[in-house]
C-alpha positions in Angstrom: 1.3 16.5 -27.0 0.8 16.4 -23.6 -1.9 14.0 -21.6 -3.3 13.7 -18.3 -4.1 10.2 -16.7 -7.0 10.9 -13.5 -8.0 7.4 -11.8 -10.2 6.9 -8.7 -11.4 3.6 -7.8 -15.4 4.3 -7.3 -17.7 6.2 -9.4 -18.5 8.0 -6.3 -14.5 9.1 -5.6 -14.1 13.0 -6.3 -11.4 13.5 -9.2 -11.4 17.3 -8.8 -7.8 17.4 -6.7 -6.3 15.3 -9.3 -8.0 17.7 -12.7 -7.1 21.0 -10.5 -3.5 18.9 -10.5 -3.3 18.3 -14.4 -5.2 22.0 -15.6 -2.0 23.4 -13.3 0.2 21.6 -15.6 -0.6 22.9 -18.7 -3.0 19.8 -19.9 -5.9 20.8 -21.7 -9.2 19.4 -20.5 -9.5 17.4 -24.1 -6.3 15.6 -23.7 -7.0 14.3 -20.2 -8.5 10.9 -19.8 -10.2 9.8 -16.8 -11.4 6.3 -15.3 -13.7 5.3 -11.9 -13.3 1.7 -11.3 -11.1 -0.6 -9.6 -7.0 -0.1 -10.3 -6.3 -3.9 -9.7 -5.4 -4.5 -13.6 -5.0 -2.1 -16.7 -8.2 -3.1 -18.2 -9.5 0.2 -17.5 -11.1 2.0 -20.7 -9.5 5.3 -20.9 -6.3 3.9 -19.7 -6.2 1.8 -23.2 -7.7 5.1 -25.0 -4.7 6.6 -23.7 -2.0 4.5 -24.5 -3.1 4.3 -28.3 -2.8 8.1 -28.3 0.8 8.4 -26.4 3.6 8.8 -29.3 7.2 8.9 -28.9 7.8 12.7 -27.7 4.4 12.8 -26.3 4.2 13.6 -22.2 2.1 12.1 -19.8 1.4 14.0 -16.6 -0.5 11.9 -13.8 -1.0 13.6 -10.0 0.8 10.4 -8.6 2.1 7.1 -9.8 -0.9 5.5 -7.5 -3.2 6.9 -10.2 -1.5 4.8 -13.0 -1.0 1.7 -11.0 -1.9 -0.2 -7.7 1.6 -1.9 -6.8 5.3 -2.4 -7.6 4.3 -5.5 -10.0 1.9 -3.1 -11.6 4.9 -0.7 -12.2 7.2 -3.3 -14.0 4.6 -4.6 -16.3 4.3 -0.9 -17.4 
């Protein structure tokens, strides 16, 4: 399967760029999983949705690793 990942950090942030992104990619709008709130940790509610969906083989597509996570620490604990 393959899954798109769209984080902003405000409700009021525009996630069209990053859905034009993922639709351009082949996701389909059902398999992508979206969060508006702060990026500072992973206790975001899609992001966990997401992860207990991903399978080995599975793909993840994301617009930019920003999206995913805020820092370099953020990118090892992944």
């Amino acid at each position: 399967m393959i899954f798109g990942y769209i984080h902003v950090s405000t409700r009021v942030q525009n996630t069209d760029q990053q859905l034009i992104a993922l639709k351009e990619y082949g996701v389909s709008v059902e398999n992508i999983l979206t969060d508006k709130m702060s990026g500072k940790d992973f206790n975001r509610p899609a992001y966990r949705r997401m992860l207990k969906r991903l399978y080995n083989g599975d793909v993840l597509i994301i617009k930019s690793l920003d999206r995913l996570v805020i820092n370099n620490k953020g990118i090892i604990k992944l």
